[in-house]
C-alpha positions in Angstrom: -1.7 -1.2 -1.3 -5.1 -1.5 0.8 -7.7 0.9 0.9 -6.8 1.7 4.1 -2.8 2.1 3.1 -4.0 4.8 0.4 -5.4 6.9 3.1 -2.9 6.8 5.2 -0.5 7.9 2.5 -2.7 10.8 1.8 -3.2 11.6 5.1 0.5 11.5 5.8 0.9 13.4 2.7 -1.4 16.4 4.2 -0.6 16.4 7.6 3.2 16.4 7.1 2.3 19.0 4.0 4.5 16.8 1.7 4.6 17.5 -2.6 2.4 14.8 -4.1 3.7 12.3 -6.4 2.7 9.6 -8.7 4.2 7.1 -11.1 4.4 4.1 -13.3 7.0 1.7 -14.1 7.5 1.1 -17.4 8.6 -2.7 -18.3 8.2 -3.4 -14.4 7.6 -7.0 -14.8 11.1 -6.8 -16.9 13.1 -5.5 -13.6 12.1 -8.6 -11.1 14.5 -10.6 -9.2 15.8 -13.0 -11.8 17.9 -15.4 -9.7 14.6 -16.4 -7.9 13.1 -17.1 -11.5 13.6 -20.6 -12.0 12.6 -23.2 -14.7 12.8 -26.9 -15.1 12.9 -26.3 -19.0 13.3 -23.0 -21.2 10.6 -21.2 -21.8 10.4 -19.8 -25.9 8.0 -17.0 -27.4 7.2 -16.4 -31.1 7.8 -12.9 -32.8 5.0 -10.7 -32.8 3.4 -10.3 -36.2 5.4 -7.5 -37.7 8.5 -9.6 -36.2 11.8 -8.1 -35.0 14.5 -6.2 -37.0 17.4 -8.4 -37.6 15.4 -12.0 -36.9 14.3 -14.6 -39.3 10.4 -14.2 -39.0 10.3 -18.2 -37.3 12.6 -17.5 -35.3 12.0 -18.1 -31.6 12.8 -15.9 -28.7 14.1 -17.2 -25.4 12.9 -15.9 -22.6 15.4 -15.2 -19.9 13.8 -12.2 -17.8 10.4 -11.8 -15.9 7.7 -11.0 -18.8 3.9 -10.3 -18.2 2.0 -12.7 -18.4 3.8 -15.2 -16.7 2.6 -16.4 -13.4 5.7 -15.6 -11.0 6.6 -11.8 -12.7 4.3 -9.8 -10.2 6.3 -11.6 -6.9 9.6 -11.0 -8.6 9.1 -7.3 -9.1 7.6 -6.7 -5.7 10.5 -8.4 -4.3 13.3 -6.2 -6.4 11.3 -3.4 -5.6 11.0 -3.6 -1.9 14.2 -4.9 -1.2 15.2 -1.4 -3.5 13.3 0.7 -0.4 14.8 -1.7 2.4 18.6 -1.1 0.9 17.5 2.7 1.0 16.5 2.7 5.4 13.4 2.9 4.1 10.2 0.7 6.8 7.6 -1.2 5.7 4.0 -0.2 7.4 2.6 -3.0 9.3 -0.5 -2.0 8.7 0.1 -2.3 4.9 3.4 -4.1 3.3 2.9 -2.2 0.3 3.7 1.4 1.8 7.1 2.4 3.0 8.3 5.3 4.8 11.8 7.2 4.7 12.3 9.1 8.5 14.8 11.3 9.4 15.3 13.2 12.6 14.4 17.0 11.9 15.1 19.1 15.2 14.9 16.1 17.8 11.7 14.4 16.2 11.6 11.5 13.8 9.6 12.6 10.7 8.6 10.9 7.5 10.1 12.7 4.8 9.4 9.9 2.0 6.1 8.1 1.6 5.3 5.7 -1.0 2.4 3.4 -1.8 2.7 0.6 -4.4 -0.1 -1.2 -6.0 1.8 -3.6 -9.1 3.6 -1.3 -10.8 1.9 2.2 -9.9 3.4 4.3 -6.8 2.2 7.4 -5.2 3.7 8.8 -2.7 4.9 11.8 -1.2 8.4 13.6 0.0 9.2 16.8 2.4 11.6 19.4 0.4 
């Protein structure tokens, strides 16, 4: 999210006198799009240093998910994740890819009732009761 995103969140937030939210996605880089993940060869990790119940202390870990660290794990995240808001009606901004609005039609006027900005893996965002 830009600068100029966040504030229009806010502002949205306030002007449409929304409850504030924020969040962070725990193991987001874990949750990507995995069929657009794609490797010539496998890609192999060693244990950490206290190792892993259940696995011989050499033994090698196969990596078949989005981990951080690796280059392409931010794009497939932000790709599961807004394709997650575009399943749910929910518009990008043109002003700012990275924020999404939910409208609904309250009375005869469209209103945002869900706003959400995402920078990585943090959100914040706002909703009408």
């Amino acid at each position: 999210m830009t600068r100029t995103g966040f504030h229009v969140v806010l502002n949205i937030i306030a002007a449409f006198h929304m409850t504030m939210f924020g969040g962070d996605i725990a193991g987001a880089f874990m949750q990507g799009l995995q069929e657009l993940a794609q490797r010539d060869l496998p890609l192999f990790l060693t244990q950490p240093r206290e190792g892993l119940p259940g696995l011989h202390p050499l033994q090698l870990l196969l990596v078949v998910r989005g981990v951080f660290g690796l280059a392409n794990s931010p794009r497939l995240w932000w790709r599961s994740l807004r394709d997650m808001f575009r399943r749910l009606g929910a518009k990008q901004l043109s002003l700012d890819r990275a924020v999404f609005v939910l409208f609904d039609i309250v009375g005869k006027v469209l209103r945002p009732v869900v706003i959400v900005g995402v920078h990585v893996d943090d959100l914040l965002g706002g909703y009408s009761k």
